[in-house]
N, C-alpha and C positions, 0 to 999 in steps of 0.2 A: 457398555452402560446398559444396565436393564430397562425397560422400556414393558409396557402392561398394556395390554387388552380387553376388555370387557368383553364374554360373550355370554352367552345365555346360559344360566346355572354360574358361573365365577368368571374369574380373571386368569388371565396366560400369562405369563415372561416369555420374552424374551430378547435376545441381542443382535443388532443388524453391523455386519461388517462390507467394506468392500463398495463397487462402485459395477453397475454392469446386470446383464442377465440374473434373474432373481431364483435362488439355489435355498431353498427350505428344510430344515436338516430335522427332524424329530427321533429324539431315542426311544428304548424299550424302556418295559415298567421297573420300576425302584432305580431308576436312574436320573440324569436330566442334561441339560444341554452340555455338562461339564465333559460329556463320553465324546464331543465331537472337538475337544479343544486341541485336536494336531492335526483334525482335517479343514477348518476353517483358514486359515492363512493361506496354504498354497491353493486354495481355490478362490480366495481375493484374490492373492498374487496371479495365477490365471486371468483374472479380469470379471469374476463374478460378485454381485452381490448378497451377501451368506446372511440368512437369517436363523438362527439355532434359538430353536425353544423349548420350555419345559410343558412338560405335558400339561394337564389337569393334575392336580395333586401329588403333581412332583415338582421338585429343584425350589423356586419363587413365585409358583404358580400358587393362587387358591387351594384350598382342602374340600372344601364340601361341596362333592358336586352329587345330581341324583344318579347320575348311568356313567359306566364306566367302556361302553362298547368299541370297537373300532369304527361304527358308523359315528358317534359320541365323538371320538375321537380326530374321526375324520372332517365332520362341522366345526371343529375348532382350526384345523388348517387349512380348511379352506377360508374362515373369517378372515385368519391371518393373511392368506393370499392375496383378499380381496383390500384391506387393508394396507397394503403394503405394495399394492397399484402392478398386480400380478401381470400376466400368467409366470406359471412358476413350475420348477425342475422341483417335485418331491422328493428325500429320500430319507426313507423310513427304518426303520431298526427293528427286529421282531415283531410286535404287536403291534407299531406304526409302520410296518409295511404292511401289514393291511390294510391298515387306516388309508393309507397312498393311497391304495387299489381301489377304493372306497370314491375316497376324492378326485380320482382322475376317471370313474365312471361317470360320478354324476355332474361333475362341473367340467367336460373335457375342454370348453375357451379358457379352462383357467389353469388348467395343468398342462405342460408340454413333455411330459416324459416323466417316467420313475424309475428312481432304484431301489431296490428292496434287497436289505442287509439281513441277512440267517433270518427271514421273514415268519412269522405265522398267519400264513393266507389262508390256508384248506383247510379244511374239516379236519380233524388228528384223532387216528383210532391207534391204540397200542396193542399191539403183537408180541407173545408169548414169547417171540425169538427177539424180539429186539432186546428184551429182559437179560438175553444171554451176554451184550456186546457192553463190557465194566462203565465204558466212561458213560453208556447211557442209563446205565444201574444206577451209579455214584450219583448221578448229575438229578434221575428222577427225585430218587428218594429225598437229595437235600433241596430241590425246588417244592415238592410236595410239602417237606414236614415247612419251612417258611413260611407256604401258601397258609396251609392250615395252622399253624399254630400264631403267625405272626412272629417268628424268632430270628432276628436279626443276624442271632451265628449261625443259622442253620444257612441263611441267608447269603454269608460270606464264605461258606464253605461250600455254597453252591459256582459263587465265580469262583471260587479258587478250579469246581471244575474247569468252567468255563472259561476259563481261560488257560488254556492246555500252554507246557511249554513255558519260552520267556513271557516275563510280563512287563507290562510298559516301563518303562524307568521311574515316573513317578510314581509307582502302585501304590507305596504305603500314604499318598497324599492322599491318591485318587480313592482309597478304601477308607479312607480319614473323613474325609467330604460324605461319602454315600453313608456312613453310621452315623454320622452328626445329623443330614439329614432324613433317613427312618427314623430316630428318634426325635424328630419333632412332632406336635399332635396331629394327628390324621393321614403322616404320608407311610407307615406300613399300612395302615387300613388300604392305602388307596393301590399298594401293591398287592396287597390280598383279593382287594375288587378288580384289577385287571389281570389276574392268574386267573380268575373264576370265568370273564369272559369265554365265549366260547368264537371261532374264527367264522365260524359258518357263515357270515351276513358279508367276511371278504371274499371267501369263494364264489359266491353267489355274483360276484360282481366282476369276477375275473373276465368272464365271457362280452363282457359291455368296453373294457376298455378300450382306447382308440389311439391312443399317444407309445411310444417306443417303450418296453419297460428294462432294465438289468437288474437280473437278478444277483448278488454274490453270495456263496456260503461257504464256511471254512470247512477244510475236510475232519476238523476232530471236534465240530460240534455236538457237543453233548445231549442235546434235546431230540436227534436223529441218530436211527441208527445208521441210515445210508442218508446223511446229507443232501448229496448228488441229485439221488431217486426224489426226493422232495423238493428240489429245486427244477429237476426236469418235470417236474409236474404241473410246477405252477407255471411252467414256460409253455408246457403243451396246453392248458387249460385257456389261455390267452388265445385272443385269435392270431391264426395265420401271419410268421412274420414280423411279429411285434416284439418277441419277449427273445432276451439272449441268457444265459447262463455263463458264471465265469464262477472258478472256483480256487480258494486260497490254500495250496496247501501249510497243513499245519496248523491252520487259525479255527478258534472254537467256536461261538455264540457270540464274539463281540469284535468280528476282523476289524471293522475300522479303529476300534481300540489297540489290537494287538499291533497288525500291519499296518498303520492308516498311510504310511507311502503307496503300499500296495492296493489299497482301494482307492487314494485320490487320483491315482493313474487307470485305474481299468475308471472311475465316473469318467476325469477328463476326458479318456478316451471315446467314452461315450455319446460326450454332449458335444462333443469340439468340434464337429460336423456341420453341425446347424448352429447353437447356439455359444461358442465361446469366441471372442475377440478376436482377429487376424493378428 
């Protein structure tokens, strides 16, 4: 059942399952909580309580917000946290993993760990040689022309990178759902305003974090030419001991989509420690 928010600037969706430690799932831009529906169950069944929400101007959420940032982004999950009678296990998707990163610097009583799924945390410069490696070729040019043009198929021909290999079993649902929702009013704009963001305000906050972080990134992520290399970055940027890296092979820019067996096991693995049921 959807369930709304009010925060400053509009309203959020989202749906709470489960009974237990509180588990806050946010996807990437031009998607919405629909990207975590094979990873929410076995993390009920685990014994957590799952809140999946849609962005800002994505999925059921509001259209018109002024800023579109991952700090932007990150005060909207921490509202919810607070709301929802936290602290709380983040984990993020591209653009919301830095938002995580964001939120578990400045509210650290109210985050206890994050995972950061094929994240953009750091600053991203583009190199002449990465131009040479195809699926980062393919992947640029049809997230670019989207960003800029607002085109829906350039749009779906950008997951078709992204998502290397097989694709979920529902795909023609799941691609069915994301075109119905870009063409409502205001949600390609709001994927256009958070392709434009820039990450720099999550790096900047890497060094502040204080809670456990997992990183995962698929090896045929298209937005990297060396995945890996940018995953071990944000792990090194982290203080001392806090940040692990686990990597999927085969999965692109949306592993919990592609594998989500293989990510509900490496989070559980994660949290089971401290925070999931005996």
């Amino acid at each position: 059942m959807t369930e709304y928010l009010a925060v400053d600037g509009g309203t959020i969706a989202y749906e709470v399952s489960g009974s237990g430690p509180l588990v806050v799932l946010a996807h990437g831009m031009g998607d919405s909580r629909a990207a975590y529906r094979a990873v929410v169950p076995p993390l009920v069944e685990a014994g957590f309580r799952v809140a999946a929400v849609d962005l800002r101007g994505c999925g059921e959420s509001s259209v018109d917000w002024p800023a579109w940032s991952r700090t932007d982004i990150a005060a909207d999950l921490l509202a919810l946290v607070r709301h929802l009678g936290g602290p709380a296990v983040l984990v993020g998707h591209s653009i919301s993993g830095g938002a995580a990163t964001i939120a578990a610097a400045r509210e650290p009583a109210l985050i206890t760990s994050v995972v950061e799924l094929a994240p953009f945390t750091r600053k991203q410069s583009i190199r002449l040689g990465d131009l040479r490696v195809r699926r980062v070729r393919r992947g640029m040019l049809r997230l670019a022309g989207a960003g800029v043009l607002g085109s829906l198929r350039l749009w779906r021909s950008y997951l078709d990178v992204a998502y290397p290999g097989p694709k979920p079993a529902d795909w023609a649902e799941r691609l069915g759902r994301i075109d119905a929702s870009l063409r409502e009013p205001g949600r390609m704009k709001a994927l256009q305003s958070m392709g434009r963001s820039a990450p720099g305000d999550a790096g900047a906050q890497l060094a502040h974090v204080r809670c456990p972080v997992l990183v995962v990134m698929g090896t045929l992520d298209p937005d990297w030419a060396d995945p890996r290399a940018e995953g071990a970055a944000i792990v090194d940027a982290l203080p001392s001991g806090l940040g692990r890296l686990e990597m999927i092979e085969g999965a692109g820019h949306y592993p919990h989509d592609q594998f989500p067996d293989e990510v509900t096991s490496l989070v559980l693995a994660f949290l089971r420690p401290d925070t999931a049921r005996a």
